[in-house]
Every structure is written in C-alpha cells, then in structure tokens.
VEXDREN-2710 file (C-alpha; in Angstrom, 1 decimal):
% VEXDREN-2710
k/r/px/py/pz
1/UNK/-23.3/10.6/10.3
2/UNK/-26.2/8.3/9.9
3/UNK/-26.5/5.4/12.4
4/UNK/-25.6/2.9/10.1
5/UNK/-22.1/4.0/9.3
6/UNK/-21.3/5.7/13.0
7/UNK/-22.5/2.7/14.9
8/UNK/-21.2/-0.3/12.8
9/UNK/-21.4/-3.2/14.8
10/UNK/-17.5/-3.7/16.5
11/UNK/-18.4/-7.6/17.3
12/UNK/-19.9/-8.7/13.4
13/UNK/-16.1/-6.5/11.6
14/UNK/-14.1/-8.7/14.2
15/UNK/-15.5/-11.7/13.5
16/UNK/-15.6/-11.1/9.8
17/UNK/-11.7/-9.7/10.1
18/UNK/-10.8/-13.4/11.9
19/UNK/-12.9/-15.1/9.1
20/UNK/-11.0/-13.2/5.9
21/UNK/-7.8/-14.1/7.7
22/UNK/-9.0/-18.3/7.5
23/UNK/-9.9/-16.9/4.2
24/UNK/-7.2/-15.4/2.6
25/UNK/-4.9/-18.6/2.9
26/UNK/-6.4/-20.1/0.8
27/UNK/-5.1/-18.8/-2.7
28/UNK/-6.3/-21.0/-5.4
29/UNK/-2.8/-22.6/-7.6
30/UNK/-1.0/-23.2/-4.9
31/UNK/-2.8/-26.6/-3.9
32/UNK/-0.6/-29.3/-3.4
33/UNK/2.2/-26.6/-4.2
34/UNK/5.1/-27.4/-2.0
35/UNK/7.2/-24.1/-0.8
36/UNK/10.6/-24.2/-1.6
37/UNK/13.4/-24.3/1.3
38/UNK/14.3/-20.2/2.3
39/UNK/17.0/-20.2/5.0
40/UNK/19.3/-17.5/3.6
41/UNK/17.9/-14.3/2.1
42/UNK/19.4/-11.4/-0.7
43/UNK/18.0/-8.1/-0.2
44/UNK/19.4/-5.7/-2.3
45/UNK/19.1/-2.1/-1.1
46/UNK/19.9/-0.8/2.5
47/UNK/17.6/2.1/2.5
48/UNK/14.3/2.5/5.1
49/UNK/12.9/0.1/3.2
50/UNK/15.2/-2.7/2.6
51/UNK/16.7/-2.3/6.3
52/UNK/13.5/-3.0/7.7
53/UNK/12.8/-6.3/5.2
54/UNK/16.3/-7.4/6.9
55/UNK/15.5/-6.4/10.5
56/UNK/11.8/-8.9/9.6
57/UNK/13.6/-11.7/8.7
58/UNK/15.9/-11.8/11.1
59/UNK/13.9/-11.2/13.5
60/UNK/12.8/-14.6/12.6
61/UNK/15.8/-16.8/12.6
62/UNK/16.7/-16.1/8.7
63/UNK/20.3/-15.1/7.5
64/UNK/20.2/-11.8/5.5
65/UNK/22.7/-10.7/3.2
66/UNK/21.5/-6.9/3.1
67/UNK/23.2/-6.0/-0.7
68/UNK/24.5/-1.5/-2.1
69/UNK/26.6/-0.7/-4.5
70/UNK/29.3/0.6/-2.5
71/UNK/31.0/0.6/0.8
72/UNK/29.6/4.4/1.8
73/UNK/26.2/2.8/1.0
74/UNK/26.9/-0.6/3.0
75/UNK/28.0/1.7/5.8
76/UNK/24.9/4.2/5.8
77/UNK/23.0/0.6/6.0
78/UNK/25.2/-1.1/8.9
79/UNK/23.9/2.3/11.1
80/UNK/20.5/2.3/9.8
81/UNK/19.7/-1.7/11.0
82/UNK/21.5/-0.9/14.3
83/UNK/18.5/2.4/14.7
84/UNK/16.0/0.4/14.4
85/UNK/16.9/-2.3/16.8
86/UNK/17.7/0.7/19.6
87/UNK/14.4/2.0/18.2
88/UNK/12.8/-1.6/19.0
89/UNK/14.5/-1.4/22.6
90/UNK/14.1/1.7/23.5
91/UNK/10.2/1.2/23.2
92/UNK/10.5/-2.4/24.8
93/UNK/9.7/-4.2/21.9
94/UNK/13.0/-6.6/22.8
95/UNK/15.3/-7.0/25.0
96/UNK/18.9/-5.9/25.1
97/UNK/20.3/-8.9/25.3
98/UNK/18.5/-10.2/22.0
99/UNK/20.0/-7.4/19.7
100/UNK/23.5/-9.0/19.0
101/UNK/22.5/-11.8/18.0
102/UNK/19.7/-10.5/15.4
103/UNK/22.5/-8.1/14.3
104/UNK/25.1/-11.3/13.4
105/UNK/22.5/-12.9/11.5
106/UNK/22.5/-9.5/8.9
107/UNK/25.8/-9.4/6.5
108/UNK/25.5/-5.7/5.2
109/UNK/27.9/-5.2/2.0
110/UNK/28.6/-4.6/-1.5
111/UNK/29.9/-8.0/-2.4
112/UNK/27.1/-9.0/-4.5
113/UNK/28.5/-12.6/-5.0
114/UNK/26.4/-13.3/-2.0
115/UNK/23.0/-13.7/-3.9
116/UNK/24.4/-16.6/-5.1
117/UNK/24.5/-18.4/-1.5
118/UNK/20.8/-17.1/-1.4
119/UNK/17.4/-19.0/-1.7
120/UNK/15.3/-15.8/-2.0
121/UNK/16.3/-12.6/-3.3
122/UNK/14.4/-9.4/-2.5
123/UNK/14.8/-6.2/-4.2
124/UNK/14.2/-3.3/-2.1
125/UNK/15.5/-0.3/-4.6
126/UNK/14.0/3.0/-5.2
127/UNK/10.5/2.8/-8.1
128/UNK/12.3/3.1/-11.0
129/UNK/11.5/0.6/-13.5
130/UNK/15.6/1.4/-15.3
131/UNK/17.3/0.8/-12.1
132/UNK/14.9/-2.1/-11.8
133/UNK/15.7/-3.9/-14.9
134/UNK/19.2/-3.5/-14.2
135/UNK/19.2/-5.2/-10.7
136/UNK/17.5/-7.9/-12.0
137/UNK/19.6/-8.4/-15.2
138/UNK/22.5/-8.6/-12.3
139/UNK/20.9/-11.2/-9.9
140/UNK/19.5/-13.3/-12.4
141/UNK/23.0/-13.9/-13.6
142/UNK/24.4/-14.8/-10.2
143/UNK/21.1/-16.2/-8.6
144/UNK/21.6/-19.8/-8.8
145/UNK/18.7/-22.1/-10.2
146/UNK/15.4/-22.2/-8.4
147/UNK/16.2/-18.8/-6.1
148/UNK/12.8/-17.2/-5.8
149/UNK/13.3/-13.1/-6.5
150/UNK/11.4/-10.8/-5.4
151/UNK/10.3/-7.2/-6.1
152/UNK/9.5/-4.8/-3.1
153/UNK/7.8/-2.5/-5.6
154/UNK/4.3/-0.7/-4.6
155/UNK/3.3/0.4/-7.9
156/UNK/5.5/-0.7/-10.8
157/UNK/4.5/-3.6/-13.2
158/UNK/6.2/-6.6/-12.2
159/UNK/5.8/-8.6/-15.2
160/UNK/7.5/-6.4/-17.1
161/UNK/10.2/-6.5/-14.0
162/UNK/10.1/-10.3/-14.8
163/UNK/11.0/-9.9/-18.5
164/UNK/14.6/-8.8/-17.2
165/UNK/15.5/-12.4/-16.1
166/UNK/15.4/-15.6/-17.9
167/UNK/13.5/-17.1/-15.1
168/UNK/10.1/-15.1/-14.8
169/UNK/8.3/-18.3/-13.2
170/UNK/10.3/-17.6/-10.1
171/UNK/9.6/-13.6/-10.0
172/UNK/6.8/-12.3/-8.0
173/UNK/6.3/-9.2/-5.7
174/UNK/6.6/-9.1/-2.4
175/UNK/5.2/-5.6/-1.2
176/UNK/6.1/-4.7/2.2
177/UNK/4.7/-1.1/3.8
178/UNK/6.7/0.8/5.7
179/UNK/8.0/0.2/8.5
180/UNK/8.8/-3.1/7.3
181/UNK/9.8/-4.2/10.5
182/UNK/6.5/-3.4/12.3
183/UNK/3.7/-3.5/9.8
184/UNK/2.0/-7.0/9.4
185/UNK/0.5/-6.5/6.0
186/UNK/2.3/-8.1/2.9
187/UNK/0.8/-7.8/-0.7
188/UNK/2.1/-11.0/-2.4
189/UNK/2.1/-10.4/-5.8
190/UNK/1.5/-12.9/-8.2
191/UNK/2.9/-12.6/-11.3
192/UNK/1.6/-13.7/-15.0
193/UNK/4.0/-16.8/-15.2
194/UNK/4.9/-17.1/-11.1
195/UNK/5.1/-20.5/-10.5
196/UNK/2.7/-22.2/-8.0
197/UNK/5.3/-23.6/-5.6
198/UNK/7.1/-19.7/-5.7
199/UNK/3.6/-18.3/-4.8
200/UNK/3.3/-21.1/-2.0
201/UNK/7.1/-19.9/-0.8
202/UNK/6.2/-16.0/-0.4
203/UNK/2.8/-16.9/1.4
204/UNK/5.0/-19.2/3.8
205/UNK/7.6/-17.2/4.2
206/UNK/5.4/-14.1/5.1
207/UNK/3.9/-16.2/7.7
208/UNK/7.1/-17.2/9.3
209/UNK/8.2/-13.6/9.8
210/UNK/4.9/-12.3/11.3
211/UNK/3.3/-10.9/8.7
212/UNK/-0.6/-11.2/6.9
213/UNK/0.1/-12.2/3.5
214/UNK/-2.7/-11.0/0.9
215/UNK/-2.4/-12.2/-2.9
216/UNK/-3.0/-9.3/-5.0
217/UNK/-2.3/-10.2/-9.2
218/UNK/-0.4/-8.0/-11.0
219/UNK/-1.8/-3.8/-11.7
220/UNK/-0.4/-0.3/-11.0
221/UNK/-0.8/-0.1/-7.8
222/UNK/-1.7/-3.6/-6.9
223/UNK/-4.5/-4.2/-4.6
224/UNK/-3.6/-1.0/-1.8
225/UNK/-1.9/1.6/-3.7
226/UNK/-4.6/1.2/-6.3
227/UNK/-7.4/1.8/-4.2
228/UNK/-5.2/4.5/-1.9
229/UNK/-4.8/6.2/-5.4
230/UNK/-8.6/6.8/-5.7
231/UNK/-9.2/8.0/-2.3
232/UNK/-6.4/10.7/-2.2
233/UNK/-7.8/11.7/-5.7
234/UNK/-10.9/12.5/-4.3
235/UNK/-10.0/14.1/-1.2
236/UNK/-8.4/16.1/-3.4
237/UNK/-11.6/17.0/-5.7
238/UNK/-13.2/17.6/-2.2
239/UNK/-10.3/20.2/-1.2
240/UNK/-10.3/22.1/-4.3
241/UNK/-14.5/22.5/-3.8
242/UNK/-14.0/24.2/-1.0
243/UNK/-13.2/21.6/2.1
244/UNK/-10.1/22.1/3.7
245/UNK/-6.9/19.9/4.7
246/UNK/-7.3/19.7/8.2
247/UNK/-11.4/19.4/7.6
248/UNK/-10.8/16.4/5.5
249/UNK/-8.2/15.2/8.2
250/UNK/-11.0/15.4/10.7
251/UNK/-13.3/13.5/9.3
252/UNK/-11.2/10.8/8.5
253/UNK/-10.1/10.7/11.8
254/UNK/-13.3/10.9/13.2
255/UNK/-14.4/7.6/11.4
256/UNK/-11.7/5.9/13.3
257/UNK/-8.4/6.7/11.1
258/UNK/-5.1/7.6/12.6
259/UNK/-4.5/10.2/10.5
260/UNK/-6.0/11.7/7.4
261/UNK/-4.8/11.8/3.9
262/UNK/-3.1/14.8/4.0
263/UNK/-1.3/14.2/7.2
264/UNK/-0.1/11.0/5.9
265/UNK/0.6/12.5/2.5
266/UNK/3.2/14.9/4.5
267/UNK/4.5/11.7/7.1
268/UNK/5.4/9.8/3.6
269/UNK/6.6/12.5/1.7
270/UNK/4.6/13.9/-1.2
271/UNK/7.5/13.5/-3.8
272/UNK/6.5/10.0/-3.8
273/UNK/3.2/10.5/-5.0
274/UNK/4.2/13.2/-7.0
275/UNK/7.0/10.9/-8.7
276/UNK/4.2/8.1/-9.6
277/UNK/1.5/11.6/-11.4
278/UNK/4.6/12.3/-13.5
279/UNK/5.0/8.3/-14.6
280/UNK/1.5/8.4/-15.6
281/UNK/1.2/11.5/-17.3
282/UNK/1.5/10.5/-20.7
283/UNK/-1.3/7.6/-20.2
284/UNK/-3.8/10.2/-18.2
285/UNK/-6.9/10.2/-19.9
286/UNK/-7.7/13.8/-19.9
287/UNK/-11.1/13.1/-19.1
288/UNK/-10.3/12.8/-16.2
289/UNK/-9.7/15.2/-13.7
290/UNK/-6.3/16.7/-12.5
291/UNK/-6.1/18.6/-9.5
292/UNK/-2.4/20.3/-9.7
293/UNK/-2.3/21.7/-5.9
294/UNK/-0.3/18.9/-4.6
295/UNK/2.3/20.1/-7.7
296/UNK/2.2/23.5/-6.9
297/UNK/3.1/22.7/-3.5
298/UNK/6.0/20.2/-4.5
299/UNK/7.4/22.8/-6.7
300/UNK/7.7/25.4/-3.7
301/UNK/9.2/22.6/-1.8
302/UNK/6.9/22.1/0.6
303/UNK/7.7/18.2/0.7
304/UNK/6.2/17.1/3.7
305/UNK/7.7/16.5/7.2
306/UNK/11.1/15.8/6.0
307/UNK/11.1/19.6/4.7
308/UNK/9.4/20.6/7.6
309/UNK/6.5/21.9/5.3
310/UNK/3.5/20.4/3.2
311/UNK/0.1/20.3/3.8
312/UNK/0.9/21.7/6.9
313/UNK/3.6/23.7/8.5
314/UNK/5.8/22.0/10.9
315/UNK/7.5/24.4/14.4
316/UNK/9.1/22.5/17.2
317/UNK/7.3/19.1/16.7
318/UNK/3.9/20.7/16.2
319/UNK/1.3/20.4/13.2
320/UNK/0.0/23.8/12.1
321/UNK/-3.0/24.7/9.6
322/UNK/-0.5/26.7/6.7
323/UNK/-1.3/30.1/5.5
324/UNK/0.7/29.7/2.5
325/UNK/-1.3/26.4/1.5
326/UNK/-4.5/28.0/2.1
327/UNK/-3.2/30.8/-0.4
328/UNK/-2.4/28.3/-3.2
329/UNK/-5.7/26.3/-2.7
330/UNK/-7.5/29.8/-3.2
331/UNK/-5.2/30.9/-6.2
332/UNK/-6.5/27.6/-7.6
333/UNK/-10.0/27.5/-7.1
334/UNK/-9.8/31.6/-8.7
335/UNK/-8.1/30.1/-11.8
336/UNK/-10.5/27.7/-12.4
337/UNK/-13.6/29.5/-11.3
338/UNK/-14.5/27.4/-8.5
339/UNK/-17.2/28.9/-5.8
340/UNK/-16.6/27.0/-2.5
341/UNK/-18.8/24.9/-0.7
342/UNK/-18.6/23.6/2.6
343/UNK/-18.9/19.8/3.4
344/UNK/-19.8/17.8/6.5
345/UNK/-17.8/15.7/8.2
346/UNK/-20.7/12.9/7.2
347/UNK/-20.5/14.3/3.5
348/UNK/-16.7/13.7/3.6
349/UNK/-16.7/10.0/5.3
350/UNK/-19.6/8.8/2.6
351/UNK/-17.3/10.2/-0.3
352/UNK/-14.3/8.2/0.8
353/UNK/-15.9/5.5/1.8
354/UNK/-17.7/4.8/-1.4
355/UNK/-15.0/5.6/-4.0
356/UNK/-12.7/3.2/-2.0
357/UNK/-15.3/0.3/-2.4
358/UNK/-16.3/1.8/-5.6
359/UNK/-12.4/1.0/-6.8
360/UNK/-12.8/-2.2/-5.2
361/UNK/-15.6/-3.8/-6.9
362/UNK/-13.0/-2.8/-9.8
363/UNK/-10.4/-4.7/-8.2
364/UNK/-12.5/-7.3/-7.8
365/UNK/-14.2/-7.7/-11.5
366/UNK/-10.5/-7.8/-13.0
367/UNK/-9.6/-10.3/-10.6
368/UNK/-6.4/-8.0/-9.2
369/UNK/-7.7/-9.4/-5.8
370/UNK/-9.4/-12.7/-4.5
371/UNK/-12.3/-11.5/-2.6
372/UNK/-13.6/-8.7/-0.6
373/UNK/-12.8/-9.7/2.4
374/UNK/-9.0/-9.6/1.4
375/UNK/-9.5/-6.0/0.3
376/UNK/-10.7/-5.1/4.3
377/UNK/-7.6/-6.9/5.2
378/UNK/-5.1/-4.9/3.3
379/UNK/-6.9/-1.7/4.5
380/UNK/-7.4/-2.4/8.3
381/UNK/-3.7/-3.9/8.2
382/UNK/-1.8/-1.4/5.8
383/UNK/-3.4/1.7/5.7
384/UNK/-5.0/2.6/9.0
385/UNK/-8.7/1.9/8.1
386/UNK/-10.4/1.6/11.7
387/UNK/-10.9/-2.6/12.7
388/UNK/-13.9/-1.7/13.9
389/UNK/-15.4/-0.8/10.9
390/UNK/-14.1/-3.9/9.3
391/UNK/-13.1/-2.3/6.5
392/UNK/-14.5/-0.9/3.2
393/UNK/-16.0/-3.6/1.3
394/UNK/-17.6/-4.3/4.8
395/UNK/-18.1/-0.8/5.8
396/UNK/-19.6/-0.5/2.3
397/UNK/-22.1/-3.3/3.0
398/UNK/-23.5/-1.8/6.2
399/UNK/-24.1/1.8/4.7
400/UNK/-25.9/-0.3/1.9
401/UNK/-24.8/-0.6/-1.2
402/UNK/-27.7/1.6/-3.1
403/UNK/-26.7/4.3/-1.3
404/UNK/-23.0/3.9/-1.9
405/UNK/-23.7/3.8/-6.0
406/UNK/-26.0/6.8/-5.2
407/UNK/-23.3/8.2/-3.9
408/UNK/-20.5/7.4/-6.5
409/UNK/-22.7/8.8/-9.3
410/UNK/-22.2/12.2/-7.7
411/UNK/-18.3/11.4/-7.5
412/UNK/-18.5/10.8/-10.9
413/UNK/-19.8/14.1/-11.7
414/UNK/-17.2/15.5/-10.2
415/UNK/-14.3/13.1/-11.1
416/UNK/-14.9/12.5/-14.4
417/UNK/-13.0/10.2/-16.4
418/UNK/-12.1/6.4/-14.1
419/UNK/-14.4/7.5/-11.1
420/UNK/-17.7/6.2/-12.8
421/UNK/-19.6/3.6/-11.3
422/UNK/-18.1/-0.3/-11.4
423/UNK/-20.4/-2.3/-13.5
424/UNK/-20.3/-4.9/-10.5
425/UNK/-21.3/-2.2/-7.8
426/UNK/-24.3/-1.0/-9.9
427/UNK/-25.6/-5.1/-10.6
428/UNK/-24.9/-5.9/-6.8
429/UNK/-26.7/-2.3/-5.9
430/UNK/-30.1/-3.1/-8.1
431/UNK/-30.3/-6.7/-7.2
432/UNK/-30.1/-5.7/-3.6
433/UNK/-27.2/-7.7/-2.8
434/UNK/-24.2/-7.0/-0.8
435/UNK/-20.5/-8.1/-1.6
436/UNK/-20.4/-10.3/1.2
437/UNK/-22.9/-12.5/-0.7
438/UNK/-21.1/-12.0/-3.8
439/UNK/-18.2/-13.4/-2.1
440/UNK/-20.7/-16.2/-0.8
441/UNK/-21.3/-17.2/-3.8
442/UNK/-18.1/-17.1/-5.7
443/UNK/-17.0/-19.4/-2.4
444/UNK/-19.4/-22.1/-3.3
445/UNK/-17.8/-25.3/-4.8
END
C-alpha cells in the first residue's frame, strides 16, 4: 500500500480516539436532562444476546429480571448465564468467589409481572418487527409510568417499534454487539419522540456498566450495521470480479483487522444477513447491484461455523479455503459473463476503506450520527477496525479525501445504484478539506 495508508501515524489515531470519546458525551438535548433512577432492570429474552445484557448489568451492581415465555426457555437461560460466568473464570476475568453473588442478582423466569418492579426494560428478542410489536404491546401494559424501554434491535426501525406503546417518549434503542458481556460499544438510539431525560438515562446507564455509549438517530442499520452493510456489499462485488474469500480476508487483515468479512460473516452466521436481504427485497432499488452467492450458499446450508460450513469449510477446529465455494463463485461469474481480474491487497484495502467513509459522510449529512469522530468509535470499538488506524473517517482523512472520491467513483461503476459518491465527500474532496475540519467547524459555538 502507499505510505500514507500503511504507516498512519499510531500516536495522532490515539489521541484523536481519547478526544472523540471527551467528544461523544456530549449529545446535544440532553443538557440539563436529569437521568432517571435505574436500579432494577427487565430484559426480556434469555438467548446469547439477552444473557449477556444481564451478565453486563450485573456485573455492575444492577438487579436483572431476565424475562421467556416459558419455563423450558427460563431454563435454557438459567444455564446459559451460568456459561458465561465459567467462561469469565475460566479465562480469569473474575474470581470464583465473585460468581454467586453476580448470579443472585439475575432472576431468570417467565413471570412477566416482574417488568412491573422494573425501571428499565430491555428487549433482547430475535429481529422480527411482529414479535417486536407484540413484546412491546405486553410491557407497555405492565411497565409502570416513567419505565424507560428499550430495543436491542441492530437493524429494525425503532420508531415504528415505539408506535406499539402508548408511551413512545420513553422508547429508544439500546444496541448492544455481541458478546454483550465483553464488547464496550453501545449504539444508543435515539428515537423520533425519546425524551431528553430517557436519552440522558441510556448514556448513564451504559457508562455505569462499562460500556462506550455512541448516539446514533434512528435508520436501518443505525450508525454500524449501516455502514457494515456497504462494506460487505462491496467485498462482495470484489469476490464476484474475480478476488477471492480468503484474498479479501487477507487484506483486511493485513490493514490491522482481526478477521475479514467473510470470516466474520461465517463466526456470526450468514442466516442473519441473509434474513435482513430478504426484509429488504421488496424496497431494493434494482439499480442496484445484487450479488446472490451468499444465497446460493445459504440455500446449500453452508451457514457458517455453526454448520460447520460457509465461506469456508470447517475439520477439527481448522479454517479451510472450500472447493465447493470456489465452484459456486465460478458458476456465478459464468452466468453472468464475468472475466476475472485479480486485485491487490492495496486495491482491496482502498475499496473498503473508501466505501465505509463514503457511507459515512452519508451518515453524517442525514444526521443518523453526530460527528465523525463517533463513526471511528463505533468501528474501532464494535467492529474490529484496527486503533491504530483511528478509524475510517480518520483513516479516510490521511489517504486524502480526493483520492478516496477518486476512488468511490470507480465503486460506483461497479455498484451501481446507493454506492454513488455522498454529495458531502465530493464538496469536502474539491474544497480540499478533510472531515476532521468539517467536524471543526460544525463544533464551533
């Protein structure tokens, strides 16, 4: 890679990481905003998910009333909490002695009568917007007044998850990534009538219980998942052209991730993101392009890790290139008449790079997130981009942003449809500014 993007400066992304944390407490609304009282918290849903928001807060002193619908649910949950503290043990991230008295503050059940002792309520069911409506149809009747509820969704609309209850100035999201236990970021998600002193509550409460809290306002996807959509996209465009999985790995890895999109597509199953391309089918723009290899590869069952096959194939612990992909990738790029080209590792990492901060500056101009420097945050602290680089919108600013719109005119050759250039990239580009001195200057009283 060029010198400017393999030799960013380590010191100036720590210093600007500290300064966006400063930063990102300050959320504009919540002036003056006084956080309600949270001592006892509702979380409704048992699963990986919801066990791990349970094992965070009491971890922190909170009393959790971890909510299913039935007994064998409640029981699959009781084992599930009790893992992950031996997990936590086991790798000396506490002590022995500490686990009984964590476990007593968790009440795991199906009495749902208990939300009504709660001052927060956290949903933590599977992305269904149905089963989501219903859960919040049933806690809004038993929630008593002023209880602050919460959505774990990572994509869904939670406005429209608001518009179940009678009470939508109390609703916001509260998007934990997995494991919840372990992970610092949270995505506080602000709602179109959240209340001030609710949005003041989730930012305190995610500080009391360890975790970064980043205000994102309300869009599919949010502020990660949104971005994280665009990237896999177009490591996909780059795979069907002709670069491979475990090329495309390596070159994310070799900018400093811990693992590639396709090896974290398989660790988190690619159901999931196969669930959320079906949701959205109907409002695709078919200008835009669809790569159906991740389909294919769903409808043979090759889930991921979990079914022992995906992107790769999984023997006895180990992660193995897969014939069998390979074979579908070339039936595809015969179908459609694609002759493949190879890519650099350089020609990879400039792609990603600039379609993340190309989404961004999106994210940005709709006001889905604050500033740049809370994009870097979410990325460095939810989705493995390397601290040393800062993150994108940083990362972005040191490869220079010409170059990056240079750069995302080609993606949009190849993307069509939602990968053309952000109208703020291309009037930060020509004017020769940066988005740190966007940011600058939106900071400015």
């Amino acid at each position: 890679m060029m010198q400017d993007l393999t030799s960013a400066n380590t010191s100036a992304a720590m210093q600007h990481l500290e300064a966006a944390e400063r930063l990102a407490a300050l959320v504009p609304g919540t002036e003056g905003a006084t956080p309600r009282v949270v001592n006892r918290v509702a979380v409704i849903g048992a699963g990986t998910m919801g066990s791990g928001i349970a094992v965070s807060l009491a971890n922190a002193g909170l009393t959790v009333d971890l909510l299913e619908q039935n007994a064998e649910a409640a029981a699959a949950g009781i084992k599930r909490v009790e893992g992950l503290y031996a997990a936590q043990v086991k790798r000396g991230r506490i002590l022995q002695d500490a686990v009984p008295d964590r476990l007593a503050r968790i009440r795991i059940g199906e009495d749902w009568a208990a939300v009504s002792e709660a001052d927060l309520v956290i949903e933590a069911a599977f992305e269904s917007m149905e089963a989501k409506h219903a859960i919040f149809g049933r806690i809004d009747a038993l929630a008593r007044p002023g209880t602050v509820l919460a959505t774990n969704t990572s994509y869904l609309d939670v406005d429209a998850i608001a518009g179940a209850t009678k009470r939508p100035g109390d609703v916001l999201g509260l998007h934990f990534f997995s494991p919840a236990h372990i992970m610092r970021l949270l995505e506080v998600v602000q709602a179109a009538q959240t209340a001030p002193d609710v949005l003041a509550t989730a930012l305190a409460l995610g500080r009391r219980i360890g975790k970064l809290p980043i205000v994102a306002r309300n869009c599919d996807g949010f502020i990660g998942n949104r971005i994280f959509a665009v990237y896999r996209r177009h490591a996909e465009y780059l795979l069907e052209d002709g670069a491979s999985p475990e090329e495309i790995d390596r070159a994310l890895v070799e900018y400093g991730f811990a693992m590639g999109p396709f090896a974290v597509s398989d660790m988190s199953g690619l159901d999931i993101a196969w669930a959320m391309r079906k949701r959205r089918s109907a409002t695709r723009n078919p200008a835009e392009r669809y790569v159906a290899i991740p389909d294919l590869l769903c409808e043979a069952g090759r889930l991921g890790r979990k079914a022992g096959q995906g992107w790769y194939d999984y023997e006895d612990g180990r992660t193995q290139p897969s014939q069998a992909v390979d074979a579908v990738i070339a039936a595809e790029r015969a179908r459609l008449g694609v002759q493949p080209r190879h890519f650099t590792s350089d020609a990879i990492q400039r792609r990603i790079l600039a379609v993340m901060a190309n989404e961004g500056a999106r994210v940005l101009e709709e006001g889905i997130s604050l500033r740049p420097s809370d994009i870097d945050l979410v990325f460095v602290n939810g989705y493995g981009f390397p601290r040393g680089k800062g993150g994108p919108m940083f990362a972005a600013d040191r490869m220079g942003l010409p170059a990056v719109l240079a750069e995302i005119e080609e993606a949009s050759r190849v993307g069509g449809a939602g990968s053309e250039p952000a109208p703020l990239l291309i009037h930060l580009a020509k004017q020769g500014a940066s988005f740190a001195a966007w940011q600058a200057g939106k900071q400015k009283p």
